[in-house]
TIBA-672993 format. One record per residue (C-alpha): residue number from 1; x, y, z. Coordinates in nm, 3 decimals. Example, Ala and Ser with C-alpha at 12.3 -4.5 7.8 and 13.67 -1.06 7.14 Angstrom:
# TIBA-672993
<atom n="1" px="1.230" py="-0.450" pz="0.780"/>
<atom n="2" px="1.367" py="-0.106" pz="0.714"/>
END
This chain:
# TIBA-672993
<atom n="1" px="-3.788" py="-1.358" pz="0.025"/>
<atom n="2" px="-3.694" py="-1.510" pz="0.384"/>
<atom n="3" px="-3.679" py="-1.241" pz="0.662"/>
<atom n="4" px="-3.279" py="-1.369" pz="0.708"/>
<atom n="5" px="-3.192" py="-1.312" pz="0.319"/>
<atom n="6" px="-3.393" py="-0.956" pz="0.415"/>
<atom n="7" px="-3.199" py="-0.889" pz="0.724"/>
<atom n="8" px="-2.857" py="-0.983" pz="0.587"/>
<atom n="9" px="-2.930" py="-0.747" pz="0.274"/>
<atom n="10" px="-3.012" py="-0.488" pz="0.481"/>
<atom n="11" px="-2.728" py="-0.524" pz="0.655"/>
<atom n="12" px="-2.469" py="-0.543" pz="0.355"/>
<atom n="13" px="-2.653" py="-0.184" pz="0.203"/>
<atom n="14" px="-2.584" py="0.015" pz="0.555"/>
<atom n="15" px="-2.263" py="-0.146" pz="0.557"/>
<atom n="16" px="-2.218" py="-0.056" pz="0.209"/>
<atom n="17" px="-2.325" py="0.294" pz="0.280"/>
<atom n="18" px="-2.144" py="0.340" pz="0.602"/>
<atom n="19" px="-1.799" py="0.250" pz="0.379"/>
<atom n="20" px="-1.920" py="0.489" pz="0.075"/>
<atom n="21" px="-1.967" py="0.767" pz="0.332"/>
<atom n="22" px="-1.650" py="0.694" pz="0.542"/>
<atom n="23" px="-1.446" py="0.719" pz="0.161"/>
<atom n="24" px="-1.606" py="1.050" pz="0.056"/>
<atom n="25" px="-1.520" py="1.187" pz="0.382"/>
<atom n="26" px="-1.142" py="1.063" pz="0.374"/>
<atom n="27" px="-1.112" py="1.194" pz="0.035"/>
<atom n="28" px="-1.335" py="1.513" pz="0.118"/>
<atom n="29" px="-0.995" py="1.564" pz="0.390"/>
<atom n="30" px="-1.269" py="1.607" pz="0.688"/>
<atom n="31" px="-1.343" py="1.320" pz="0.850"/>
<atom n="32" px="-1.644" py="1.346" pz="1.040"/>
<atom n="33" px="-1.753" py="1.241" pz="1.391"/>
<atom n="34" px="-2.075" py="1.004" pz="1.289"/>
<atom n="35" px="-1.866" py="0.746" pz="1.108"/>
<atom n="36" px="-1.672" py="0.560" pz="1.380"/>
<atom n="37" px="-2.062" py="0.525" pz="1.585"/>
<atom n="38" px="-2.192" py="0.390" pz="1.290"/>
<atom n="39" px="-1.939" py="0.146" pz="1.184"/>
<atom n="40" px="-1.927" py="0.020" pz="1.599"/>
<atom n="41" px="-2.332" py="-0.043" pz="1.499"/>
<atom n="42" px="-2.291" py="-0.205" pz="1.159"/>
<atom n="43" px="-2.030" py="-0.433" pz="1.311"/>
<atom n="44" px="-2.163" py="-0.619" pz="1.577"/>
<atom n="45" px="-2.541" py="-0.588" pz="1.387"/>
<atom n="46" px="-2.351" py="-0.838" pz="1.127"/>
<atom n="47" px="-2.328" py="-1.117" pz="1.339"/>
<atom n="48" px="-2.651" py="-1.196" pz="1.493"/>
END
């Protein structure tokens, strides 16, 4: 597999991750202070 197809899978599971986390939290009713540093990472990581 080419390093890009690695890089952008990588980047689809945190993403994927960071969204599953952000929904148990919203659910959970406490939101917690990681999730908006993490998204601000996955974000910008996505377009390289």
């Amino acid at each position: 597999m080419s390093p890009l197809m690695m890089r952008i899978f990588t980047l689809v599971g945190i993403a994927l991750a960071a969204t599953s986390m952000q929904l148990k939290a919203r659910a959970d009713g406490a939101p917690e202070p990681g999730f908006q540093p993490l998204s601000a990472i996955v974000v910008p990581a996505a377009r390289p």
